[in-house]
C-alpha positions in Angstrom: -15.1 -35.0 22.7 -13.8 -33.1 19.6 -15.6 -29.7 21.1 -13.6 -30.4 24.4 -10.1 -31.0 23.1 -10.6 -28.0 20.7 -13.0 -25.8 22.8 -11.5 -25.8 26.3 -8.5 -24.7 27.7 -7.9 -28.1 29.2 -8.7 -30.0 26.2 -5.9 -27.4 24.5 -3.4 -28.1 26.8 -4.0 -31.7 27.1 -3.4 -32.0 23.2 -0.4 -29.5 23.4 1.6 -32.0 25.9 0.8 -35.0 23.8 2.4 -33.2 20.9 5.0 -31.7 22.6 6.0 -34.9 25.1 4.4 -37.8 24.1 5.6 -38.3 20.5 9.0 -37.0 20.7 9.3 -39.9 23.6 7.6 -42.5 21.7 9.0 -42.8 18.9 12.5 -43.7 20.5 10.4 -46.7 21.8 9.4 -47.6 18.7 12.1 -47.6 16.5 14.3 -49.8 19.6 11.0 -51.5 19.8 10.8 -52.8 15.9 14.8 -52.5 14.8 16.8 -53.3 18.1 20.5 -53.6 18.6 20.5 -56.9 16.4 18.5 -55.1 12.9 21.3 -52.5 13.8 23.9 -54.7 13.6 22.3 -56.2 10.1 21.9 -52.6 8.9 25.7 -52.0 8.9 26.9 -55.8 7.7 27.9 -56.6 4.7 25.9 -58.3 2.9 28.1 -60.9 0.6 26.0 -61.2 -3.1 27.5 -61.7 -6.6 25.5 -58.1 -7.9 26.9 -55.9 -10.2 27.0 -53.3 -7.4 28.8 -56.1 -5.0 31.5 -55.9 -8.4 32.1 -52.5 -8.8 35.3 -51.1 -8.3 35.4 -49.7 -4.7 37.1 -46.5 -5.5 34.4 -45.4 -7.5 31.5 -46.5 -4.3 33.5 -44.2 -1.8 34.1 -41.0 -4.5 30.1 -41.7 -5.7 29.6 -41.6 -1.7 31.7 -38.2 -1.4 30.0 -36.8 -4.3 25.8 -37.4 -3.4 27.0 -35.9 0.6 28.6 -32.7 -1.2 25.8 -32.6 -3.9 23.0 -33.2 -1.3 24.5 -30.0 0.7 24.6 -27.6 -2.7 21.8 -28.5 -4.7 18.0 -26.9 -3.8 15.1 -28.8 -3.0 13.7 -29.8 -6.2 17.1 -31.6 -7.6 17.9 -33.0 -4.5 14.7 -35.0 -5.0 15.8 -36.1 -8.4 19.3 -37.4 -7.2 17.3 -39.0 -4.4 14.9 -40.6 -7.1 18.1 -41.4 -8.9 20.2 -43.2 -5.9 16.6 -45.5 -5.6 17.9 -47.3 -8.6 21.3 -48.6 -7.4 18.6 -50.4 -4.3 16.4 -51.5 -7.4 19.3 -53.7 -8.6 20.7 -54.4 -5.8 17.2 -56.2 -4.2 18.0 -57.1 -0.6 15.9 -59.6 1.4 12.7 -58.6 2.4 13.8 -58.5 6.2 16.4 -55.8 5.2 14.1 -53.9 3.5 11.6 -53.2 6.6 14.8 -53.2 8.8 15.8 -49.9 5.7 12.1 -48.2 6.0 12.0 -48.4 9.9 15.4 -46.9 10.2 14.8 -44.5 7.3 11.1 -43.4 8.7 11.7 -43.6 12.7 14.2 -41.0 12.3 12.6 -38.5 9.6 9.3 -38.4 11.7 11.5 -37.1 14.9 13.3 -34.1 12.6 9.5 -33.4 10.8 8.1 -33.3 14.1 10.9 -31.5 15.9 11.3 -28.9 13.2 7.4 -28.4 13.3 7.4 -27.2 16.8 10.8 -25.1 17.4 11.6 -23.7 13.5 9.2 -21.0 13.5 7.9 -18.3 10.4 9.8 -15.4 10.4 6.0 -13.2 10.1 4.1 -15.4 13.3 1.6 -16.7 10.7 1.0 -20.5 9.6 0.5 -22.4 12.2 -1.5 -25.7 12.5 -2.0 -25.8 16.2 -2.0 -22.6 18.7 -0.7 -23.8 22.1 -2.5 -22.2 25.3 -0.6 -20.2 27.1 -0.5 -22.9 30.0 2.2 -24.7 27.5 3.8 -21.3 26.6 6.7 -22.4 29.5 8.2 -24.7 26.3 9.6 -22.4 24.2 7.5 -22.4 21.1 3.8 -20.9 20.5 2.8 -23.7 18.3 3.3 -26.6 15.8 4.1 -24.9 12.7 3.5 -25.5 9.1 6.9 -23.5 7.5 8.9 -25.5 9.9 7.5 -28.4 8.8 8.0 -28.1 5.5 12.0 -27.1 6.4 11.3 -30.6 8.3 10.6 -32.4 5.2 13.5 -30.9 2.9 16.1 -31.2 5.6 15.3 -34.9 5.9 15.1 -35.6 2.2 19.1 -34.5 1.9 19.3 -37.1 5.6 18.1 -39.6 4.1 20.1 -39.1 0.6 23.4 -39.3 2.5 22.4 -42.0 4.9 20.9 -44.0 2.3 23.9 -43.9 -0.2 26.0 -44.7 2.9 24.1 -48.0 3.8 24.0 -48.7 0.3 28.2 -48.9 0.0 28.6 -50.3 3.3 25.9 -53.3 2.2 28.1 -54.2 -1.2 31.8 -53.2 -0.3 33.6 -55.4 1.8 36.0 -54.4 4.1 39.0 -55.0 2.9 37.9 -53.7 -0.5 37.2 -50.3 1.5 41.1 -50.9 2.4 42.4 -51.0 -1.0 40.1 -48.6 -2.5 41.6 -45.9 0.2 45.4 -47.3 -0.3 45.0 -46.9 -3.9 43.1 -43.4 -3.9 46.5 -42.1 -2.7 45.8 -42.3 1.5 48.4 -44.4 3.4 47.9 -47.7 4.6 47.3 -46.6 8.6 44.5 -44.7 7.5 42.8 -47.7 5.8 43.6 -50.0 8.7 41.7 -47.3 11.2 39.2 -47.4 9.1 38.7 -51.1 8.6 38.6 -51.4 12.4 35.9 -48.5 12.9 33.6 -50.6 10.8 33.9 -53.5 12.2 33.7 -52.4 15.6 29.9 -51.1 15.4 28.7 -54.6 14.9 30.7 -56.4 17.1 30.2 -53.7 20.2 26.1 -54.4 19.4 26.4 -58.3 19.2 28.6 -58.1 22.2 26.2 -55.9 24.0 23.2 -57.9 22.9 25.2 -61.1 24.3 26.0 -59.3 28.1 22.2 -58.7 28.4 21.0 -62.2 27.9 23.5 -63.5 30.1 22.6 -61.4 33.1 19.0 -61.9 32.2 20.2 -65.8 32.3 22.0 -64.8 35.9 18.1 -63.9 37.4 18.8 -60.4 37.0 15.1 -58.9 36.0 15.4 -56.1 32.9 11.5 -56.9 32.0 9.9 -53.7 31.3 6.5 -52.7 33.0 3.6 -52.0 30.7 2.8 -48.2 30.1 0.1 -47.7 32.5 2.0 -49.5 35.1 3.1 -46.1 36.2 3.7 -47.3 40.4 6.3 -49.8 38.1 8.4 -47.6 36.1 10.5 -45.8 38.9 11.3 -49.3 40.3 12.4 -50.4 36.2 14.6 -47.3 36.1 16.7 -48.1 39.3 16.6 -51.9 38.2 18.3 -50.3 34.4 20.2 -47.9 36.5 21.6 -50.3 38.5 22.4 -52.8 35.4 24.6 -50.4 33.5 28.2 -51.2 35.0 27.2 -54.8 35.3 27.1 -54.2 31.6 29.6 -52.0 30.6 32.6 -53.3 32.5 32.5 -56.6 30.2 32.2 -54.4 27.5 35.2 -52.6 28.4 37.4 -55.8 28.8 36.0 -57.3 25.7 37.0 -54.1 24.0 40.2 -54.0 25.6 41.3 -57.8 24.9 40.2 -57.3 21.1 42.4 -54.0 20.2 45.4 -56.0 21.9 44.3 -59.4 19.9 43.9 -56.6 16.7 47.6 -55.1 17.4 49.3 -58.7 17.9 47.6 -59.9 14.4 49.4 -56.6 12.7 52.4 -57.3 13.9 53.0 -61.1 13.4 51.4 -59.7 9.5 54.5 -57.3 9.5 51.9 -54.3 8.9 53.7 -50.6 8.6 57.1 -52.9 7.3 56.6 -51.9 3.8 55.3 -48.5 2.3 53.0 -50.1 -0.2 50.9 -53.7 0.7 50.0 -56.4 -1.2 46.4 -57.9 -1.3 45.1 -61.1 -2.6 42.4 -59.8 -5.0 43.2 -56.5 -7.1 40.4 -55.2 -8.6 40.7 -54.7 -12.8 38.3 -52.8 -14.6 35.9 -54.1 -16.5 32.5 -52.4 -18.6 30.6 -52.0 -16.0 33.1 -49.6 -14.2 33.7 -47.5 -17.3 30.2 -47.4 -17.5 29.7 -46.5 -13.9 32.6 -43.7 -14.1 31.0 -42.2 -17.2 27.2 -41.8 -15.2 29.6 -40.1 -12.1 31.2 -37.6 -14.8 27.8 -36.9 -16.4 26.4 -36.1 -12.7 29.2 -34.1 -11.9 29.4 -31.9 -14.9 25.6 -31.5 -14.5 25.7 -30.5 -10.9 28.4 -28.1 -11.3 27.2 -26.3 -14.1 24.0 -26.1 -11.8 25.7 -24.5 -8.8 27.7 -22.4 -11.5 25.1 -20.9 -13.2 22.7 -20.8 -9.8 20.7 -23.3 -11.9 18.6 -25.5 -9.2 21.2 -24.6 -6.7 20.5 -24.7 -3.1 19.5 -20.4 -2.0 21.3 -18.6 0.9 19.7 -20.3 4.0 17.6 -22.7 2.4 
């Protein structure tokens, strides 16, 4: 068997489609498969706890936010992994519930395997040497000769600085609440409009998921059939896709009028709050300072000072291209 998939030109281009087709559309499966719309909707929830991270002023979550994006773009390889290894910690204390964890790994590993993979095949060496697998020339047709170490290896730093700004994003969005997020913007100097857009762009994610989750169980409820054949059921599949095809303005137009009767519900609750009257709102909890904050500030100076004396004196900074 070995001989055959390695010896034959068949056997080549047999393996050659599986890594080309097969795993680039499996793991889409998967990752809908294991985290569906309702882990994505727990993903991007806030997650009420009484943490030190949950009493942190918010100001200092979105600049520590701004800072690891920026840093993760400027800084090489090698530091990037120590601020990666450094934003683990903030997760350490903050210890989420085991369900959130594998809901965290799935959506962190799902997506890194699709970039390792996809950089592998199309970011080629510069010389034509170092690859793992040589495609025949009966898979030539795809646009790349091979699956290639040097672009994997791009793969794996391109999703370390990813997963550094998507995991430092998760992490605020699990301990700020939203109306925290409101006053942290309002008080770093942005007006009031811009914190009220942004409040209602996070909370519409989840609620466009739940709603969507809650359309397909009640056509499913109807009799309308969205059970999806097995994979070798392949005289099945073409009949599932019109079925799905089919399904999507059944689907989307309840959407749309649920969307539609919420932004006017949203706008009616603004204006019986008199929101715009005054320049400068009130809120019912201010945020004061307290030791943890000053300590928290003084760890973001130290970082920054650090990084930019890094960049400054090409110290660990990122190369040209890299």
């Amino acid at each position: 068997m070995a001989h055959f998939l390695t010896g034959t030109l068949l056997g080549r281009s047999i393996v050659a489609y599986v890594i080309v087709f097969v795993v680039p559309l499996v793991l889409p499966v998967v990752f809908i498969k294991l985290i569906g719309l309702g882990g994505i909707r727990d993903l991007l929830a806030y997650e009420p706890k009484d943490t030190v991270l949950h009493r942190l002023d918010p100001r200092l979550k979105l600049i520590y936010l701004g800072v690891v994006g920026i840093l993760s773009v400027l800084l090489g390889w090698q530091p990037m992994l120590i601020l990666f290894a450094l934003t683990i910690i903030p997760w350490a204390l903050l210890r989420p519930s085991w369900q959130r964890t594998r809901l965290l790994l799935i959506f962190f590993v799902a997506p890194s395997v699709a970039m390792f993979w996809s950089q592998g095949l199309y970011n080629l060496p510069p010389n034509g040497q170092g690859y793992l697998i040589h495609f025949p020339w009966t898979v030539a047709w795809v646009g790349t000769p091979g699956l290639a170490k040097y672009g994997m290896i791009y793969g794996l730093e391109q999703i370390g600085r990813v997963l550094l700004a998507v995991s430092t994003s998760l992490l605020v969005l699990l301990t700020t609440d939203v109306t925290d997020m409101t006053w942290a913007l309002e008080h770093l100097g942005l007006p009031p409009r811009v914190g009220f857009a942004f409040n209602a762009a996070l909370r519409f994610l989840p609620e466009m998921l739940s709603r969507t989750t809650l359309v397909l169980r009640a056509v499913e409820l109807r009799g309308y059939d969205l059970s999806r054949p097995r994979w070798y059921q392949v005289g099945d599949w073409p009949d599932y896709v019109r079925r799905v095809t089919r399904c999507v303005p059944i689907v989307t137009v309840p959407l749309l009028i649920g969307s539609l009767r919420g932004t006017t519900t949203m706008a009616m609750v603004a204006d019986a709050r008199a929101f715009g009257l005054h320049k400068r709102r009130t809120y019912l909890r201010e945020h004061r300072q307290t030791r943890a904050d000053i300590a928290a500030w003084a760890l973001m100076a130290l970082l920054l000072i650090g990084a930019a004396a890094a960049v400054r004196w090409h110290f660990w900074a990122r190369p040209y291209g890299g």
